[in-house]
C-alpha positions in Angstrom: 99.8 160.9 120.0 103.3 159.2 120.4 104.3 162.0 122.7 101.9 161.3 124.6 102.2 157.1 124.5 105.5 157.8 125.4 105.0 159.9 128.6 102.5 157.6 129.7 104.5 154.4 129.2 108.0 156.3 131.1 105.3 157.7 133.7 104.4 154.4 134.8 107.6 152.9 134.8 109.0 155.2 136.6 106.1 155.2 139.4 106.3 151.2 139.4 110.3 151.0 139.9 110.1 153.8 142.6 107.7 152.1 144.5 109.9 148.9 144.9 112.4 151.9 147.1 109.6 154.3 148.2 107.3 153.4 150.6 105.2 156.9 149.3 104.3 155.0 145.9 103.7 151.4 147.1 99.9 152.0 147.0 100.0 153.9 143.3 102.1 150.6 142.6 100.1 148.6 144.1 97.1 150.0 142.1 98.9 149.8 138.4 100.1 146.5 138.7 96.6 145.1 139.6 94.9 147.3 136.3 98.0 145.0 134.2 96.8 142.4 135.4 93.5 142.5 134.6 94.2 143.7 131.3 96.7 140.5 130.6 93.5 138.4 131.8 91.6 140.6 129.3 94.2 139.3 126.6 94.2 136.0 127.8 90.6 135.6 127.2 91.0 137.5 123.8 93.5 134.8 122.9 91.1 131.7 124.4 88.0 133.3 121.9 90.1 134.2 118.8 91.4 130.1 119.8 87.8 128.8 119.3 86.9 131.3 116.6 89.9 129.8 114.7 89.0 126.1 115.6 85.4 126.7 114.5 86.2 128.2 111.5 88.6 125.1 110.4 85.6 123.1 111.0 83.0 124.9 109.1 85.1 124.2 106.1 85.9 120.3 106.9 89.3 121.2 106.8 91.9 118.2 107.5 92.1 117.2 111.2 88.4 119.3 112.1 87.9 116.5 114.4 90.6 117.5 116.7 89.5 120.9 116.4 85.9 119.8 117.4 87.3 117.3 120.7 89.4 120.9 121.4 86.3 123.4 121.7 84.5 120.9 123.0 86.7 120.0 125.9 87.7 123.5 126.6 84.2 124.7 126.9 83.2 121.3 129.5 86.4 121.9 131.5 85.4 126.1 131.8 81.9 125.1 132.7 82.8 122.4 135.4 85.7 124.5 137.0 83.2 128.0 137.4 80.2 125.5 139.3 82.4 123.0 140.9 85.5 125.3 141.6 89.3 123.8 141.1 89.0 122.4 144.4 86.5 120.3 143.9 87.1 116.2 143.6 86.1 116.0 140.4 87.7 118.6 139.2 91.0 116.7 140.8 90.1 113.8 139.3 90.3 115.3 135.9 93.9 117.3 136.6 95.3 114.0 137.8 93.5 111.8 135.5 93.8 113.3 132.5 95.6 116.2 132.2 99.2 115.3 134.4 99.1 111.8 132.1 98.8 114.0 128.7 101.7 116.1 130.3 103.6 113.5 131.1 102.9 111.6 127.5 104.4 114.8 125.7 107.4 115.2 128.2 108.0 111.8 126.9 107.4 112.4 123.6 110.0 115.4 123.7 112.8 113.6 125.5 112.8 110.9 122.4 112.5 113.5 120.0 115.5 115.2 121.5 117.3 112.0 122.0 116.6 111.6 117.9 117.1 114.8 117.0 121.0 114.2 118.7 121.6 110.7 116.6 120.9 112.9 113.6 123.2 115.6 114.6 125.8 113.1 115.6 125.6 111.7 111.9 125.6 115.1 110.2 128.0 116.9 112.5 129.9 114.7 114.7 132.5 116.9 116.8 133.0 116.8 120.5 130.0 118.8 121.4 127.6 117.0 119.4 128.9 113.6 121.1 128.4 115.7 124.9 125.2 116.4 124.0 124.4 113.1 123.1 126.0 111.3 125.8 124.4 113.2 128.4 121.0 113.1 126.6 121.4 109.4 127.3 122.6 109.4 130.5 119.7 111.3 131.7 117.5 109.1 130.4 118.3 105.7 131.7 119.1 107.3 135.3 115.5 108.8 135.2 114.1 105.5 133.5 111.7 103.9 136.1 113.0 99.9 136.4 111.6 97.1 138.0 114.4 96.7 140.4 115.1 100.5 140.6 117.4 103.0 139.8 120.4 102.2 136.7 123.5 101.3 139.6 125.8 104.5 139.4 123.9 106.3 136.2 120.8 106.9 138.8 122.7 107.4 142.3 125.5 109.4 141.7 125.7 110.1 137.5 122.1 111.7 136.9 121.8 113.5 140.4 124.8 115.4 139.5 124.0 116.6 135.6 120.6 118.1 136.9 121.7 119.4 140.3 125.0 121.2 139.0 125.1 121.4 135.2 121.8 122.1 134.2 120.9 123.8 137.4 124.2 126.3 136.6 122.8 126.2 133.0 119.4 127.4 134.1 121.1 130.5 136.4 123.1 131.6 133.9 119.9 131.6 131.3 117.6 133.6 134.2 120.5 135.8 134.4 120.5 136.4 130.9 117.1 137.0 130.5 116.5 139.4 133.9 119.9 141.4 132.0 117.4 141.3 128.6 115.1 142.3 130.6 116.5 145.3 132.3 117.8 146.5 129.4 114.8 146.4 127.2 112.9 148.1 130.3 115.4 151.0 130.7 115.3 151.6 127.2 111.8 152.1 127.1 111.7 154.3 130.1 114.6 156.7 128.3 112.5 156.8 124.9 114.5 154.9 123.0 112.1 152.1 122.6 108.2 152.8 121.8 106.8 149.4 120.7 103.7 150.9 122.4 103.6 153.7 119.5 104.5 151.2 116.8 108.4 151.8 116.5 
């Protein structure tokens, strides 16, 4: 049975990366991306069900924080029912993606950059060497340049300071961490086409 996992999982590989330089196996790539993508919707509504199973379950047994649990299914369920009649163009559907669910985003990007800005004060007072104080600095800098003020952007820190960090050093940062991964990537998927690799037989 792992022979024959195997010869199916380096089959299809093989047919999918030879369609992206054969024009003869677009259409059989064509057709085997569109069966994975139904089966990762499968396992994404697997993973909404065994979510409410779990939540339900915590509030059969009036577990500690079952209330949240209860707002959670209930919500989920009212927001899958409106989006299937209305559709997720309609204007109330709008109205609840810009009233409700961008302000909860927004609320727990907040939340993160204090937490991060914290969690860098602690560092700084349990390990304070030069890349702990970077960190730190530019933590802060970010923040008061993004910081939205009555009479605008911080003078310097938001113009020129802020601008900089995100459009050259954390852009770089983020290219070299996409690199990274498509290399992780490439190399994971080659070993799995060669055999060496068979998390689809267990190993």
């Amino acid at each position: 049975m792992r022979v024959i996992t195997a010869i199916i999982a380096i089959a299809v590989g093989i047919i999918i990366l030879a369609g992206y330089f054969s024009p003869a196996f677009v259409d059989l790539q064509t057709l085997l991306l569109n069966w994975a993508l139904i089966l990762v919707g499968m396992a994404a509504l697997v993973g909404v069900f065994n979510l409410i199973m779990v939540h339900a379950d915590k509030i059969s047994r009036r577990e500690k924080g079952s209330i949240y649990s209860a707002f959670l299914i209930i919500f989920l369920v009212a927001t899958l029912l409106f989006g299937m009649i209305l559709g997720p163009g309609h204007s109330a559907m709008r109205l609840v993606l810009d009233g409700i669910i961008v302000p909860v985003e927004a609320a727990l990007m907040g939340v993160l950059t204090v937490s991060l800005l914290y969690a860098a004060i602690r560092l700084l007072r349990r390990r304070a060497d030069v890349m702990s104080i970077v960190f730190l600095v530019t933590a802060a800098l970010i923040i008061f340049g993004s910081a939205t003020l009555p009479f605008g952007d911080v003078p310097f820190i938001g113009t020129l300071i802020r601008p900089w960090i995100t459009q050259v050093l954390a852009l770089g940062g983020a290219r070299g961490i996409l690199i990274g991964v498509a290399l992780g990537s490439l190399t994971t998927g080659l070993r799995v086409l060669f055999g060496a690799d068979r998390p689809y037989g267990g190993q």
